[in-house]
MMTF fields as JSON, N, C-alpha, C and O atoms, coordinates in Angstrom:
{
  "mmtfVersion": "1.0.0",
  "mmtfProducer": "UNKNOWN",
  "numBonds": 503,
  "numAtoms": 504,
  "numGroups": 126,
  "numChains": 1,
  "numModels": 1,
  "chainsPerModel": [1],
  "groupsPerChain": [126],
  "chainIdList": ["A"],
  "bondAtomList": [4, 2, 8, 6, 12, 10, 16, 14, 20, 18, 24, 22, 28, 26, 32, 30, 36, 34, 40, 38, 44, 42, 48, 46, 52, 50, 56, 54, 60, 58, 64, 62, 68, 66, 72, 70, 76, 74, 80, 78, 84, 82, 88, 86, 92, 90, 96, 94, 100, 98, 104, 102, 108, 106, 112, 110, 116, 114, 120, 118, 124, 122, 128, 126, 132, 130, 136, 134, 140, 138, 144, 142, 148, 146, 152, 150, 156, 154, 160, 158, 164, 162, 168, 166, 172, 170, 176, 174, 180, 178, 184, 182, 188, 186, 192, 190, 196, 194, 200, 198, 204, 202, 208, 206, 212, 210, 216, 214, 220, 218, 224, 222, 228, 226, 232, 230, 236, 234, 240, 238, 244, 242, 248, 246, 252, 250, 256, 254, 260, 258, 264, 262, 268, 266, 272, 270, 276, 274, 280, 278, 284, 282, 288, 286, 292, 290, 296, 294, 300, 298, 304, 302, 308, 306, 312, 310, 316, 314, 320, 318, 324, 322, 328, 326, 332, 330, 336, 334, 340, 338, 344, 342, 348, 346, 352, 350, 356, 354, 360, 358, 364, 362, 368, 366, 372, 370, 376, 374, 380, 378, 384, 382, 388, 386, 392, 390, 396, 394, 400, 398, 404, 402, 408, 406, 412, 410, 416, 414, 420, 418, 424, 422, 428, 426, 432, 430, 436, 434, 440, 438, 444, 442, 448, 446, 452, 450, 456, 454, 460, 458, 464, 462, 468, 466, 472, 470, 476, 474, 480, 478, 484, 482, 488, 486, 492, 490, 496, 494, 500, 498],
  "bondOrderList": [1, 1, 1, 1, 1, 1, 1, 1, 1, 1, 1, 1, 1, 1, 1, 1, 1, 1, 1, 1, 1, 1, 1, 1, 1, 1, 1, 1, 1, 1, 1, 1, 1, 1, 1, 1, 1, 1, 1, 1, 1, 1, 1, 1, 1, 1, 1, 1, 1, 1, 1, 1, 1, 1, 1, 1, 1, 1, 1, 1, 1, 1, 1, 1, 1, 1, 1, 1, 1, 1, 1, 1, 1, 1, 1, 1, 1, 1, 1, 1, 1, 1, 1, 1, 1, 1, 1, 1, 1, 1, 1, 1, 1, 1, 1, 1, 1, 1, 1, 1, 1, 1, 1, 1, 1, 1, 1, 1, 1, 1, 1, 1, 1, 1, 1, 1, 1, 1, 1, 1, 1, 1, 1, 1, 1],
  "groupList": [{"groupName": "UNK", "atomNameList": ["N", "CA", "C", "O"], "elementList": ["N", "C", "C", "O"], "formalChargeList": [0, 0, 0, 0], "bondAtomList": [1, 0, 2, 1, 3, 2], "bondOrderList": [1, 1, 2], "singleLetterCode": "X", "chemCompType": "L-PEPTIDE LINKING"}],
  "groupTypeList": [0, 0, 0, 0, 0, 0, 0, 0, 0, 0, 0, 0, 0, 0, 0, 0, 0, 0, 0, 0, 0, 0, 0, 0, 0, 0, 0, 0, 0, 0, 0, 0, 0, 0, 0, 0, 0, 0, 0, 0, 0, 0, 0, 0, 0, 0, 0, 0, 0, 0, 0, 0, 0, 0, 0, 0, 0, 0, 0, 0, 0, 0, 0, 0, 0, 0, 0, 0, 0, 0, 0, 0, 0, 0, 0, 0, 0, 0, 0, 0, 0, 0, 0, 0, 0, 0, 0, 0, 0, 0, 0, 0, 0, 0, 0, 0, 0, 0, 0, 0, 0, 0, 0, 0, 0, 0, 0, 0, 0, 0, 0, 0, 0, 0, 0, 0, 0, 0, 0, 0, 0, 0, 0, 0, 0, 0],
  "groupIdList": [1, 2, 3, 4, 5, 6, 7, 8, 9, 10, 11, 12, 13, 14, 15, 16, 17, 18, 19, 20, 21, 22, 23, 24, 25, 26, 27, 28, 29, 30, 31, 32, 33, 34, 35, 36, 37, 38, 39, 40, 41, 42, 43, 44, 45, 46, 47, 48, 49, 50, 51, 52, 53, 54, 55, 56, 57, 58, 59, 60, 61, 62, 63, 64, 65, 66, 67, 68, 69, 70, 71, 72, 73, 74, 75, 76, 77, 78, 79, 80, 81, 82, 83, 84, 85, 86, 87, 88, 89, 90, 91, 92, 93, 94, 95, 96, 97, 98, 99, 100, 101, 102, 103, 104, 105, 106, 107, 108, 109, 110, 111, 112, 113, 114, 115, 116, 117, 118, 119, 120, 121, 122, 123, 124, 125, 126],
  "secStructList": [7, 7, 1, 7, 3, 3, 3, 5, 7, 7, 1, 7, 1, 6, 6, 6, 1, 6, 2, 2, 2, 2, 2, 2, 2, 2, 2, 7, 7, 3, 3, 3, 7, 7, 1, 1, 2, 2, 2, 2, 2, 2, 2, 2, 2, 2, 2, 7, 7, 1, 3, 3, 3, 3, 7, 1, 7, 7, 1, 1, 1, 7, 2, 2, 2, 2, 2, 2, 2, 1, 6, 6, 1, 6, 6, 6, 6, 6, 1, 3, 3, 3, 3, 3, 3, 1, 7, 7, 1, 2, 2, 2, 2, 2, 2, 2, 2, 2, 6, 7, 7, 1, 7, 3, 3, 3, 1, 1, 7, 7, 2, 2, 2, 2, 2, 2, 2, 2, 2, 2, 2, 2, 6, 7, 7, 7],
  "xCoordList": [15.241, 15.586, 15.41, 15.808, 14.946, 14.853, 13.574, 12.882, 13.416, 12.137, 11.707, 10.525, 12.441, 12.7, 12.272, 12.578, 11.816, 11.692, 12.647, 12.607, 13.425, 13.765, 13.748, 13.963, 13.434, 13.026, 14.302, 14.237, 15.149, 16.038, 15.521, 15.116, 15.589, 14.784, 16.447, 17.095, 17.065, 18.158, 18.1, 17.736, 18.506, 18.926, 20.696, 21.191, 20.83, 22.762, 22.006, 21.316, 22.463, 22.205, 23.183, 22.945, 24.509, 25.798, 25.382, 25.936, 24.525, 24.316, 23.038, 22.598, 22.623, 21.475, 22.035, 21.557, 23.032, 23.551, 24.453, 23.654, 25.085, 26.486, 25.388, 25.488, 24.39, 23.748, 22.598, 21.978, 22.431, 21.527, 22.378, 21.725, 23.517, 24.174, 24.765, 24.642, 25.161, 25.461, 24.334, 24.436, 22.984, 21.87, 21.509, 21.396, 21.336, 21.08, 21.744, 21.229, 23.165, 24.172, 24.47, 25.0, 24.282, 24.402, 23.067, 22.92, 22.361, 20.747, 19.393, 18.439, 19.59, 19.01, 17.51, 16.55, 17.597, 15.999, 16.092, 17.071, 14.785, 14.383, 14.908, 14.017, 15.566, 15.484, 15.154, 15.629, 14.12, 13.594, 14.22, 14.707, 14.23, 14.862, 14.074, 12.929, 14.181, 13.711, 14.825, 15.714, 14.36, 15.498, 15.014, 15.69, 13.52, 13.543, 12.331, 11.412, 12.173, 10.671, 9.942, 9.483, 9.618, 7.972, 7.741, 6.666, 8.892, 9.013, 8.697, 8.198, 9.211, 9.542, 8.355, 7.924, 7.593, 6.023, 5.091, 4.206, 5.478, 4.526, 4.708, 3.794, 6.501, 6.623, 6.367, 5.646, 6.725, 6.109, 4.283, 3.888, 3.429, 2.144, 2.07, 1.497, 2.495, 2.184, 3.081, 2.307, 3.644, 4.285, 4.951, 5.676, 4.642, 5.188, 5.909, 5.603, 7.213, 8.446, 8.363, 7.616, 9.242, 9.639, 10.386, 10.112, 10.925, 11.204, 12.324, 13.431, 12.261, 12.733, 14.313, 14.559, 15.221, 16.338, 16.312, 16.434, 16.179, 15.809, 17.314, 18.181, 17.188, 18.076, 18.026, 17.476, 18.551, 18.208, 17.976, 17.164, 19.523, 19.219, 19.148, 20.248, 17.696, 17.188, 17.017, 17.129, 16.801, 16.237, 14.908, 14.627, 13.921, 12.344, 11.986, 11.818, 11.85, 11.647, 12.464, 12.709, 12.884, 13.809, 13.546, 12.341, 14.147, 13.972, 13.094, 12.238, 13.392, 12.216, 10.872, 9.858, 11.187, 9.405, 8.717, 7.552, 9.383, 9.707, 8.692, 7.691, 9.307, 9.028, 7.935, 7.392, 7.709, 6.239, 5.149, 4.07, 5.087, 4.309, 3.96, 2.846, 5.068, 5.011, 4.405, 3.21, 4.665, 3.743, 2.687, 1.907, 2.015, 0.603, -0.822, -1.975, 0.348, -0.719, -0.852, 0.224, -2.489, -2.572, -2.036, -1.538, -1.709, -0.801, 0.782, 1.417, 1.119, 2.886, 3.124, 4.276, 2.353, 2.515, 3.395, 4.091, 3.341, 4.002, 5.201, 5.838, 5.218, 7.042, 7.812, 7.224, 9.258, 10.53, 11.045, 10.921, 11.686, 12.208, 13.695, 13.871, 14.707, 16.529, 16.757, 16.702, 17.018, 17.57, 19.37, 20.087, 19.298, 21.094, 21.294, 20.589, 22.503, 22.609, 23.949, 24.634, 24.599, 25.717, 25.497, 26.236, 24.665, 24.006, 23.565, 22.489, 25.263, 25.267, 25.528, 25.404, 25.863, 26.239, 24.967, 23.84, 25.029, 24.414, 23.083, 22.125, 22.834, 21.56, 21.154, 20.018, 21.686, 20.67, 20.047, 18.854, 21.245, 20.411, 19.293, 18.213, 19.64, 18.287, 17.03, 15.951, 17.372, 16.1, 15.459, 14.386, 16.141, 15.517, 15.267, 14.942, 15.459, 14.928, 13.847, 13.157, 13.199, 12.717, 11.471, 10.366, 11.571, 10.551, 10.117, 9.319, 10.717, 10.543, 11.286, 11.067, 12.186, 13.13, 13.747, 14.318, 13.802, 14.675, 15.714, 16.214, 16.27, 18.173, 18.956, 18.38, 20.181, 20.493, 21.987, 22.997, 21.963, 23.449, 23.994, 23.519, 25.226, 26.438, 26.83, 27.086, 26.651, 27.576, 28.584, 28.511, 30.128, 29.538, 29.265, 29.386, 29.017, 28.532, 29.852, 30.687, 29.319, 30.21, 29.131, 28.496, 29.039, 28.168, 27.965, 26.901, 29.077, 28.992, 28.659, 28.751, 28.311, 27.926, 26.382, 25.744, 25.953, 24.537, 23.277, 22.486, 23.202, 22.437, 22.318, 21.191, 23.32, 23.482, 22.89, 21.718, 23.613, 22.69, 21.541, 20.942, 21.155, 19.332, 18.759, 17.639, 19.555, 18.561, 18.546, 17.594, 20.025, 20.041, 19.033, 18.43, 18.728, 17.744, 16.446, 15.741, 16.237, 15.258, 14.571, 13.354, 15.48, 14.947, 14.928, 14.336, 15.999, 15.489, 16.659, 16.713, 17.329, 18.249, 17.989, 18.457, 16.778, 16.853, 15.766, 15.659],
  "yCoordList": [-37.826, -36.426, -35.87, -34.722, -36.449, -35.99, -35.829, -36.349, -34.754, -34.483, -33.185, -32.844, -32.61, -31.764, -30.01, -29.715, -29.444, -27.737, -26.904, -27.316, -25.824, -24.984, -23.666, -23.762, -22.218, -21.618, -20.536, -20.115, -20.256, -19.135, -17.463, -17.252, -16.487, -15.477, -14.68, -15.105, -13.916, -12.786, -12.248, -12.775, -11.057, -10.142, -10.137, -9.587, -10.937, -11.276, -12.639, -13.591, -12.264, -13.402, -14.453, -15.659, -13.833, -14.668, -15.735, -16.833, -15.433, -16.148, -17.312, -18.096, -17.306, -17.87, -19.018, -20.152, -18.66, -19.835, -20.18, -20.534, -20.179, -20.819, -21.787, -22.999, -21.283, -21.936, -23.121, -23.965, -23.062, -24.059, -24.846, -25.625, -24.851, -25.746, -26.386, -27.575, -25.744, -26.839, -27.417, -28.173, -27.506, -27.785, -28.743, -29.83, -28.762, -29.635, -30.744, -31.801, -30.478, -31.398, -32.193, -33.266, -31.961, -32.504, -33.537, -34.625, -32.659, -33.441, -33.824, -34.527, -33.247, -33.408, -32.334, -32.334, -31.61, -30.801, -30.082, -30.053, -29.357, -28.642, -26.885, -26.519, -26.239, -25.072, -23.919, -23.772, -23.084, -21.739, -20.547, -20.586, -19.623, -18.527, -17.599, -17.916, -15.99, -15.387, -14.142, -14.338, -12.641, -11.698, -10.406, -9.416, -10.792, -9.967, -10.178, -10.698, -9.788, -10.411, -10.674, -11.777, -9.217, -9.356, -10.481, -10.783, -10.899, -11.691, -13.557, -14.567, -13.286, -14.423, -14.835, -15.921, -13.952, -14.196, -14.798, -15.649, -14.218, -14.581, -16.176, -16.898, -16.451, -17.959, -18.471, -19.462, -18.148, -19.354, -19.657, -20.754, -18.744, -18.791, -19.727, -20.808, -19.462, -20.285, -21.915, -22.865, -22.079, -23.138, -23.796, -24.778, -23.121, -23.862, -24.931, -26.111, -24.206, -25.124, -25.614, -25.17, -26.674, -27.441, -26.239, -26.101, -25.76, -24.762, -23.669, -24.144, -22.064, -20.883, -20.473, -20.443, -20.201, -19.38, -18.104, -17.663, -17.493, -16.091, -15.011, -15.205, -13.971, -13.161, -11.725, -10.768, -11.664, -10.646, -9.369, -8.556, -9.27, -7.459, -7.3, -7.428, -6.914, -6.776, -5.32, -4.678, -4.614, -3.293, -3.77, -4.806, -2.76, -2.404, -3.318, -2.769, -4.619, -5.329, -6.327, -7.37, -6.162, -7.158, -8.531, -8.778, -9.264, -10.381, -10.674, -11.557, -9.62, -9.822, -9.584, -10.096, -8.473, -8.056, -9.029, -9.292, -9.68, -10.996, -12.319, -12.968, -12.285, -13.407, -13.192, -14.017, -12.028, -11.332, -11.432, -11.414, -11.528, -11.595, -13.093, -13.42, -14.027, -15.327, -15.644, -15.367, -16.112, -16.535, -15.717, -16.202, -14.362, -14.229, -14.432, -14.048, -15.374, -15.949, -17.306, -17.861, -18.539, -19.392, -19.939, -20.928, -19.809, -20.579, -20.965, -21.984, -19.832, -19.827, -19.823, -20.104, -19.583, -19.984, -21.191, -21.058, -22.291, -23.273, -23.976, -24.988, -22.781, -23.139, -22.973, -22.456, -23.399, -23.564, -22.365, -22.094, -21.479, -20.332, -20.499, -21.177, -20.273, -20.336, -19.106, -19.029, -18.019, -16.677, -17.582, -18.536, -16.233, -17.114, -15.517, -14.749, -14.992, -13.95, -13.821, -14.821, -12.307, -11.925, -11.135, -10.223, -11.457, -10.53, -11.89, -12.392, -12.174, -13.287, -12.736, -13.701, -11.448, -11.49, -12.215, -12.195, -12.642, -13.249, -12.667, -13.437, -11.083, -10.315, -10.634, -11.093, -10.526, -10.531, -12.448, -12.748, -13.51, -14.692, -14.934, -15.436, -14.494, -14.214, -13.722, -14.315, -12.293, -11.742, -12.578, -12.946, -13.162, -14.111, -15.79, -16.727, -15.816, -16.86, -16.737, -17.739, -15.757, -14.648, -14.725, -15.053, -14.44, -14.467, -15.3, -15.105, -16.426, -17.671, -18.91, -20.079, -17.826, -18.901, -19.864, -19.953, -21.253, -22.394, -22.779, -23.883, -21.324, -21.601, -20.214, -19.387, -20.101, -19.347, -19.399, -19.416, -19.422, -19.943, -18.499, -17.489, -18.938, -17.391, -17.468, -18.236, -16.204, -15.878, -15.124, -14.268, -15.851, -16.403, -18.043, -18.555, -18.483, -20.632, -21.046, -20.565, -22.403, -23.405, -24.404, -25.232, -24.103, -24.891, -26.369, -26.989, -26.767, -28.428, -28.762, -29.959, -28.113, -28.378, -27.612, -27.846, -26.587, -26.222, -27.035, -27.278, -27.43, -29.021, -29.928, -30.257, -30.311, -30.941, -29.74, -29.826, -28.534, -27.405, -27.038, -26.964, -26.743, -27.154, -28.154, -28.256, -28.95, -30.936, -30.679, -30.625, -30.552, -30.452, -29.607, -30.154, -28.214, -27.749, -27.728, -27.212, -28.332, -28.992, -30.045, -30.081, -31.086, -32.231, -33.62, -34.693, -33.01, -34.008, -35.568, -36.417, -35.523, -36.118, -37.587, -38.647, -37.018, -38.319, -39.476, -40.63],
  "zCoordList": [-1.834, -1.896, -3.312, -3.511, -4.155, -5.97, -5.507, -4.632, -6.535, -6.837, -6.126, -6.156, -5.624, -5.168, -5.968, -7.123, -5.373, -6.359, -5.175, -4.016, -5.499, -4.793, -5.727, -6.936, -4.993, -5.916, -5.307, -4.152, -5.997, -5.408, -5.871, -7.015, -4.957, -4.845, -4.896, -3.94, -5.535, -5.315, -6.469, -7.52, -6.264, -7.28, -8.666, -9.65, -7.899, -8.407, -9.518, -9.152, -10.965, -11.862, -11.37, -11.435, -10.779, -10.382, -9.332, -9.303, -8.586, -7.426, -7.901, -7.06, -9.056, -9.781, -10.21, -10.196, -10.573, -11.948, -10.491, -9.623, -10.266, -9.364, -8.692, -8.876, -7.949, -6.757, -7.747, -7.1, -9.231, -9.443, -10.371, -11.066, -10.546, -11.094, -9.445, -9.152, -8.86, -7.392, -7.51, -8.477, -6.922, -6.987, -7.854, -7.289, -8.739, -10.058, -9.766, -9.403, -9.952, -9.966, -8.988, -9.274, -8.009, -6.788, -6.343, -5.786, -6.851, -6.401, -7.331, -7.0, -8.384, -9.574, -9.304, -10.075, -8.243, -7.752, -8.922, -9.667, -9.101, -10.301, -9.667, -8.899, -9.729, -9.242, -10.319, -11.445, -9.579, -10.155, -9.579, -8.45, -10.209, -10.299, -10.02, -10.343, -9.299, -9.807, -9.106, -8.277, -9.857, -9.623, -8.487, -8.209, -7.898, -7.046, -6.424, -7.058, -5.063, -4.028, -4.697, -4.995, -5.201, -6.105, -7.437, -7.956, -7.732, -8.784, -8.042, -8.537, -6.869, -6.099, -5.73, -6.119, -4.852, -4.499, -5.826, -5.735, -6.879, -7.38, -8.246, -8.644, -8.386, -8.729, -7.73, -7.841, -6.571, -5.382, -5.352, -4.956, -5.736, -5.8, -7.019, -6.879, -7.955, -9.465, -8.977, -9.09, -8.783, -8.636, -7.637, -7.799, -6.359, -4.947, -4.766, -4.594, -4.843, -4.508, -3.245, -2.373, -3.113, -1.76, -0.874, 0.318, -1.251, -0.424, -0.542, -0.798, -0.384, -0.931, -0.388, 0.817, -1.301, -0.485, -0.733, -1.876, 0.134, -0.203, 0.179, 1.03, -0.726, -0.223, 0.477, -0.067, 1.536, 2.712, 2.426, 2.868, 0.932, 0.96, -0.32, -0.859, -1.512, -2.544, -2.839, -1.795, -3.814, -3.976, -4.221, -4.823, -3.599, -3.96, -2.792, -1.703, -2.874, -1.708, -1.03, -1.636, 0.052, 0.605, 1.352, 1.384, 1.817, 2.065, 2.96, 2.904, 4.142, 5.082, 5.001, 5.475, 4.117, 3.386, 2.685, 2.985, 1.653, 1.076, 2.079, 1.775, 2.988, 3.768, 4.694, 5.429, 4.554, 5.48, 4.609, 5.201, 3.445, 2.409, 2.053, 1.645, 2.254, 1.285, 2.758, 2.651, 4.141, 5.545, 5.526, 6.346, 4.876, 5.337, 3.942, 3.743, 3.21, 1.939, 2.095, 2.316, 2.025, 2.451, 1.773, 2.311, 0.231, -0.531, -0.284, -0.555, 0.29, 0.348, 1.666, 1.998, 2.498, 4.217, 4.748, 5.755, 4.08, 4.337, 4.001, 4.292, 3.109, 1.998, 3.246, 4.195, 3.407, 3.908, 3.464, 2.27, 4.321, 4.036, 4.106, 5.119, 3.634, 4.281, 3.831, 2.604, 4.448, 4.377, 3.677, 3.977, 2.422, 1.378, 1.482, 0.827, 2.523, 2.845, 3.043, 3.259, 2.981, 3.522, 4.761, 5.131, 5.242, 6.565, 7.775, 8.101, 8.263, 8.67, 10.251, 11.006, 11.028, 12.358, 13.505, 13.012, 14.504, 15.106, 15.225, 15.177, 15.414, 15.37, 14.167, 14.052, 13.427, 11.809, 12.117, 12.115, 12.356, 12.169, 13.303, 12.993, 14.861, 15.467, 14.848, 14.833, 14.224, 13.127, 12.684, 13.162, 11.412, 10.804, 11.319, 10.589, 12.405, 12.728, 13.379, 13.194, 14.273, 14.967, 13.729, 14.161, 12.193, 11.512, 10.7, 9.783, 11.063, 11.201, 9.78, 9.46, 9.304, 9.112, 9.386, 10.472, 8.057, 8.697, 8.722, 8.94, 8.364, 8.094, 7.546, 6.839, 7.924, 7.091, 6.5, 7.203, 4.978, 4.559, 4.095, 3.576, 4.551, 4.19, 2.287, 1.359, 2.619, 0.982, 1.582, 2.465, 0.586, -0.246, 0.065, 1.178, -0.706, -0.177, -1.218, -1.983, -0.58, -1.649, -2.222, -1.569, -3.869, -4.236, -3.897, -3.882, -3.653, -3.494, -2.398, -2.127, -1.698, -0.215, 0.176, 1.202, -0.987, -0.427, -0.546, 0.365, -1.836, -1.132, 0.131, 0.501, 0.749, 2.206, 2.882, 3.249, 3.109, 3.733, 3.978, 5.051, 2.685, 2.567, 2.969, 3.471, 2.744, 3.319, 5.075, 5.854, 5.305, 6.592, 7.313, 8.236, 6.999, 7.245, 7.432, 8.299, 6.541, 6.498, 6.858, 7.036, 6.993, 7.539, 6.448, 6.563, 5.162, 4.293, 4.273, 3.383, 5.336, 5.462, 5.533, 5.116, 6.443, 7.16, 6.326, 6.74]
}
């Protein structure tokens, strides 16, 4: 499970640092940052992480736009998407599963446990 990239995509610096010190610490993955879609698309193109947590509701571009963009580029098509959202009622996680997300974790999280989350999601468990 090391060796890992995860690239967190939100607008909240708060949600940056909390979620890559869980991250780090827990698992030693390299996590990237960035503070908004357009910023996000373009670290995932330069450096394609293992896979993105994205956040649902951004100004200028939002998550889903976000994720409509990173699946119709051959580069970023294949990244792991986990919607890291407060837009958790059952319609919104249909949505995003619907656009083909592989998870979606509530804010707020508990750092010590979003690692397992992500793995679980993913498949890296096993």
């Amino acid at each position: 499970m090391a060796n890992k990239c995860i690239l967190i995509i939100d607008d909240e610096t708060d949600i940056h640092t909390v979620a890559q010190i869980g991250l780090t610490l827990e698992t030693g993955w390299t996590v990237l940052t960035a503070s908004s879609g357009i910023e996000g698309v373009e670290i995932a193109h330069k450096q394609h992480p293992d896979a993105i947590l994205l956040d649902a509701m951004m100004p200028q571009q939002g998550g889903t736009e976000t994720l409509e963009i990173l699946q119709s580029s051959p580069e970023t098509k294949d990244i792991p998407v986990i919607f890291f959202t407060a837009k958790t009622q059952a319609t919104h996680r249909r949505e995003f599963y619907r656009l083909g997300a592989k998870g979606v974790i509530s804010k707020p999280f508990d750092p010590t446990t979003l690692a397992s989350q992500v793995s679980g999601f993913l498949g890296w468990n096993e």
